[in-house]
C-alpha positions in Angstrom: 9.8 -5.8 38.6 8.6 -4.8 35.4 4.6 -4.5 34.6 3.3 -6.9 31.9 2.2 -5.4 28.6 -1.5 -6.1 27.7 -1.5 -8.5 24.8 -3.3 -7.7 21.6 -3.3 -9.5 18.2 -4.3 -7.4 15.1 -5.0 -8.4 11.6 -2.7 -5.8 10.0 -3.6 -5.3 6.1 -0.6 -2.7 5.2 -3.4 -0.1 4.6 -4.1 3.2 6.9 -6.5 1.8 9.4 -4.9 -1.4 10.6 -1.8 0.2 10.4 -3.2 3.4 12.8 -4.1 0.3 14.8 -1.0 -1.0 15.2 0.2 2.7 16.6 -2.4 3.4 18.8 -2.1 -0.3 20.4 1.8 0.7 20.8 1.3 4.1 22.2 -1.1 2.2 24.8 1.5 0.0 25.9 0.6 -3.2 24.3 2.9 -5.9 23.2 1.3 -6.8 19.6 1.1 -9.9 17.6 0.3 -8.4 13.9 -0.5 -11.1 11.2 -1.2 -10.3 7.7 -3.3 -12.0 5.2 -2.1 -12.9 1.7 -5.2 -14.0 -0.5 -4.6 -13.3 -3.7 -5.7 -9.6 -3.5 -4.5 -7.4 -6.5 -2.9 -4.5 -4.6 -0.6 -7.1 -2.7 1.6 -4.1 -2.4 -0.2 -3.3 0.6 2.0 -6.8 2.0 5.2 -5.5 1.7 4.3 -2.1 3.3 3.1 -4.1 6.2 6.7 -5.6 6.6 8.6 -2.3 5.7 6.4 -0.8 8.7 6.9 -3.4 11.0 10.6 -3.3 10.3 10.3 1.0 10.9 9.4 0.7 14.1 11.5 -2.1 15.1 14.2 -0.1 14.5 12.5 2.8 16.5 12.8 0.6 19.4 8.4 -0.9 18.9 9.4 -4.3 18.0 6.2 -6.4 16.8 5.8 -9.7 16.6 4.2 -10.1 13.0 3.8 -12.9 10.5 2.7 -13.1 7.2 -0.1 -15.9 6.4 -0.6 -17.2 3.0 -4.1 -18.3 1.4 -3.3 -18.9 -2.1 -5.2 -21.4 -3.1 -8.5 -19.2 -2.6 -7.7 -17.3 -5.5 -9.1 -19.8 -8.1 -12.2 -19.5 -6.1 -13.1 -16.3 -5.0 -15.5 -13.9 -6.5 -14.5 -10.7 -6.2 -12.9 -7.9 -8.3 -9.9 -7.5 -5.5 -8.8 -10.4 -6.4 -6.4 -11.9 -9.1 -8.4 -12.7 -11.9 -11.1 -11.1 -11.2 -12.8 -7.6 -13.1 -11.7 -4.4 -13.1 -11.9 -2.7 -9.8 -14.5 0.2 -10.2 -13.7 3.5 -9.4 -15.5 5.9 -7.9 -17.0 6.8 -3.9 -17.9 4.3 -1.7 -21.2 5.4 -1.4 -21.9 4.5 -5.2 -23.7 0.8 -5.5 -20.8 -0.5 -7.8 -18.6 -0.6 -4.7 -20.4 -3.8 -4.2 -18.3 -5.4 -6.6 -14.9 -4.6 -4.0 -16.5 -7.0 -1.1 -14.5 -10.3 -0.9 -17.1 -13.0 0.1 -16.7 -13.9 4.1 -13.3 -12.0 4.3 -13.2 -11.3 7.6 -14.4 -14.1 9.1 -12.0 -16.3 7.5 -9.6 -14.0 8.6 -11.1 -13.5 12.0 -11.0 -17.4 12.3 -7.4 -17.7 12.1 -6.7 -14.5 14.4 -9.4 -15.7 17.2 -7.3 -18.9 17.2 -3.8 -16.9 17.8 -5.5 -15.1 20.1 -6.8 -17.4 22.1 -3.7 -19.6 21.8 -1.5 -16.7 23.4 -4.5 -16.3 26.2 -3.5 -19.8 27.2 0.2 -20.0 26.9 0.5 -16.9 28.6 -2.1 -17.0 31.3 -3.8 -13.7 30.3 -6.2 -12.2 28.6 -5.9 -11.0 24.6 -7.9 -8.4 22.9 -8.4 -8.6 19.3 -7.6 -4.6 17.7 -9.6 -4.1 14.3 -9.4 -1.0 12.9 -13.2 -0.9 11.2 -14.9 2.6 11.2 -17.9 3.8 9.8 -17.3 4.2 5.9 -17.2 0.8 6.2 -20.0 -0.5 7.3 -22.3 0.4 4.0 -20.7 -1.6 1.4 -19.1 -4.0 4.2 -21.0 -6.1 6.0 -18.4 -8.2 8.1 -17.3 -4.4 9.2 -20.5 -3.9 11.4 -20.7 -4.2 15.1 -23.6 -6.7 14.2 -21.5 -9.3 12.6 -18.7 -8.7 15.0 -21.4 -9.7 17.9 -22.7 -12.8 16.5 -19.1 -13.4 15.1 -18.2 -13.6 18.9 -20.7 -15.7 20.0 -20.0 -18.4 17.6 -16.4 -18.1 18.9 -17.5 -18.3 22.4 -19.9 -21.5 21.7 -16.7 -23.8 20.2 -14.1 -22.8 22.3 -12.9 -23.4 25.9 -11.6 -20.2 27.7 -13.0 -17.7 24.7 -13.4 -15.7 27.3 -10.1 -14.6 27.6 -10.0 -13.1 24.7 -12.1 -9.4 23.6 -12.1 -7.0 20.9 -11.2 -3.5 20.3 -12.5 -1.0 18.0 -10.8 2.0 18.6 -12.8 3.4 15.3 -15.9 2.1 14.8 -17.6 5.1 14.7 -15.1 6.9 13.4 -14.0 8.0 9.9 -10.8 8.1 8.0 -10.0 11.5 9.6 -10.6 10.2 13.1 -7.9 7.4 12.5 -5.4 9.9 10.3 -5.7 12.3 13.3 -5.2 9.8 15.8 -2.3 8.1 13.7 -0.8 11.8 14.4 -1.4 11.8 17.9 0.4 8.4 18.1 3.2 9.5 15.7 4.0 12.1 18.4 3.2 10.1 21.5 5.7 7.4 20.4 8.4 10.0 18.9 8.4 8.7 15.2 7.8 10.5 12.3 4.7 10.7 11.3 5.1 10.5 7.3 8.1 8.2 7.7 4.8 6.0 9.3 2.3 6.5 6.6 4.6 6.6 3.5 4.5 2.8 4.7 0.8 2.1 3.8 -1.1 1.4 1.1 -5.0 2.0 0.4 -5.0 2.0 -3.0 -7.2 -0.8 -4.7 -5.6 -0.3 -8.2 -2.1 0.4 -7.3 0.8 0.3 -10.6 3.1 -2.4 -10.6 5.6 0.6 -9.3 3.6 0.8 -6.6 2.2 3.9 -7.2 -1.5 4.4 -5.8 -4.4 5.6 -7.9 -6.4 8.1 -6.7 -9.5 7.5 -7.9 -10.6 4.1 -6.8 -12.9 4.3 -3.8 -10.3 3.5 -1.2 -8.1 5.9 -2.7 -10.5 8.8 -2.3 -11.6 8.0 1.0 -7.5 8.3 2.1 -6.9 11.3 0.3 -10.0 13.3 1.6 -8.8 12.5 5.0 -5.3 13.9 4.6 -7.0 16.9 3.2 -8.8 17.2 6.2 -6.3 17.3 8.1 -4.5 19.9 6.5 -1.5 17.8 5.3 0.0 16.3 2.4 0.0 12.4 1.9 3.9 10.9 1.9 2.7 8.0 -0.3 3.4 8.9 -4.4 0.4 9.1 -6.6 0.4 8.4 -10.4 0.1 12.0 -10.9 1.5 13.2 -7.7 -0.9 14.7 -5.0 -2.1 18.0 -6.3 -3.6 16.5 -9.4 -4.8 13.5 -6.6 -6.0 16.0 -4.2 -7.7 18.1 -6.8 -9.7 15.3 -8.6 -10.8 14.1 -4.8 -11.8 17.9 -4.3 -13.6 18.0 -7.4 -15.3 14.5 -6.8 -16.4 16.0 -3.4 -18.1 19.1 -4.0 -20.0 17.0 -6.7 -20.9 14.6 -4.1 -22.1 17.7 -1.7 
């Protein structure tokens, strides 16, 4: 008789981490429930690499059972420069104050919300327990506060106090005190571990914040960077296209770097 896969649901955005996520939960042996969030963000791009990577490894034999959630009519009233309508999104590190103006007011708690329900719903039905995979690390935490362990705690609690059973459901955080790195190097790891190619993977993400309508990825906005000084740490090129292609990318990061230093 054959073992049950561990359950996990994960918020998957289209972008590196969630999508590294999504690998190491399948080289662990999970069955996943992947749900992405549209909200009216400007690089919606990121959506339809979710669904191209989901499709990927279905055909690689990791099917996923994913579904895309729609929150449009929080556009008109979020304040926030990621979203339609809103300012230009600053460029830059994220250790520079303006990338303030990239937070999304009480993001991941509405999306936590809806995932906590699905989790829990699947804890029931299936007579199990469910962990929750997030794939937050530590560049987030500065300019993020719904990324830090501390919200995540008392985001729990308020989960456990208003439902029946919460405790049948947990959370992951493979990264938390990670970097971008630790998730690219792990995304590698998984890459081999599951027998899929690893650029094939990642040429099916997107972290840019100020993407063309191509879907070509800046490289100078602060998630951009962030990205691309990972891949250059680990010594290898990134599959997705920049607007310049990646030499010019990985030189301006390299530049930005050593001025940083």
């Amino acid at each position: 008789m054959a073992k049950e896969k561990k359950q996990a649901v994960l918020s998957l955005s289209g972008g590196m981490d969630s999508s590294t996520v999504l690998l190491h939960l399948l080289a662990n042996d999970y069955e996943v429930t992947a749900l992405s969030f549209d909200y009216g963000q400007k690089h919606s791009i990121e959506l339809e690499r979710a669904s191209e990577l989901i499709e990927y490894l279905d055909k690689a034999g990791y099917p996923v059972k994913y579904q895309r959630i729609t929150l449009q009519g929080l556009v008109s009233l979020l304040n926030s420069n990621l979203v339609k309508g809103g300012d230009e999104v600053p460029e830059g590190h994220y250790e520079e104050e303006n990338m303030k103006d990239t937070v999304v007011p009480n993001r991941n708690k509405i999306f936590s919300s809806l995932i906590q329900a699905v989790a829990l719903s699947i804890a029931n039905e299936k007579g199990c327990p469910v962990e929750i995979a997030m794939g937050i690390h530590s560049g987030d935490h500065a300019i993020y506060p719904d990324c830090r362990q501390e919200f995540r705690d008392a985001d729990y609690k308020a989960f456990a106090e208003g439902n029946w059973d919460a405790d049948k459901v947990t959370y992951t955080t493979p990264y938390l005190y990670g970097d971008k790195y630790t998730i690219l190097k792990d995304g590698l790891d998984c890459c081999d571990k599951l027998g899929i190619d690893f650029n094939e993977v990642y040429k099916r993400t997107n972290t840019s914040y100020k993407p063309t309508a191509e879907g070509l990825s800046d490289y100078k906005s602060a998630s951009s960077v962030e990205r691309i000084e990972a891949f250059i740490e680990l010594g290898r090129k990134d599959p997705v296209e920049y607007v310049d292609g990646w030499e010019v990318a990985k030189k301006h990061v390299e530049e930005l770097l050593a001025n940083h230093a």
